[in-house]
N, C-alpha and C positions, 0 to 999 in steps of 0.2 A: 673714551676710545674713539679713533677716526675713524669710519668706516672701512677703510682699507684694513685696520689691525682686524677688524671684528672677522673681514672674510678671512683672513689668513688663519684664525682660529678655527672659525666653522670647516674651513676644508680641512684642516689637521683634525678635526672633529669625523669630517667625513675617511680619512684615511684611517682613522681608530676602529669606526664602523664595520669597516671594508666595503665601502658603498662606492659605487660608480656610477658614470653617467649612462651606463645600461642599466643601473639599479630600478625597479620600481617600488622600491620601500617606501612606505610611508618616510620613513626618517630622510633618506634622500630625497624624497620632494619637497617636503617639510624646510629642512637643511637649503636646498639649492634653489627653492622661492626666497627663502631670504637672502641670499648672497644676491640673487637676481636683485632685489627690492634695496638691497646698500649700493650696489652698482649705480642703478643709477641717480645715489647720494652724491654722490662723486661726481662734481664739473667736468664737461665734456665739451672743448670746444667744436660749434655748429661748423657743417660742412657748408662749402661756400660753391656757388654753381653758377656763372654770370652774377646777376646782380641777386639769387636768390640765396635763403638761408635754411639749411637742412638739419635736420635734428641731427646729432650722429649716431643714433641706436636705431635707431625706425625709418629715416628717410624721408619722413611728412615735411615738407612745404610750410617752415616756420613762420618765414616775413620775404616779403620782399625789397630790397635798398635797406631796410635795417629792422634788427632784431625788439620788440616789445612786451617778451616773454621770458623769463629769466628758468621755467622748466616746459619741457613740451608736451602738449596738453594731451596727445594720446596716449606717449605711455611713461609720464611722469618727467623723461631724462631732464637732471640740474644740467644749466647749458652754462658755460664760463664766457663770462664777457657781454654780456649782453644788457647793452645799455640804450634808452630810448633817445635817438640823436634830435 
């Protein structure tokens, strides 16, 4: 399964529960750490700032003039496109 089917599950998972994102269940933190943790399975192309390169989940300060890192080192995000020039 891609990670995208997987969250579509888990939330139809969390709408059976009747859990929200005001929930504090164990089962809705449980449930929406991992949808967090497939999110960023998922290629994300980097934000681009001058000549700099920005994770797009976090904002950290990937590269500058070009990208060397194919996920970003603080909080994992897969970054699409990034190839060492």
């Amino acid at each position: 399964m891609k990670p995208e089917e997987v969250i579509e599950v888990l939330n139809e998972i969390l709408d059976v529960l009747g859990c929200s994102h005001y929930s504090n269940s164990w089962e809705y933190i449980a449930v929406d750490t991992a949808i967090q943790a497939l999110e960023k399975q998922i290629p994300k192309k980097p934000k681009t700032d001058d000549n700099r390169i920005l994770c797009p989940t976090c904002n950290l300060l990937i590269a500058y003039n070009k990208s060397i890192e194919q996920h970003c080192w603080t909080c994992g995000q897969n970054l699409e496109g990034c190839v060492i020039e």
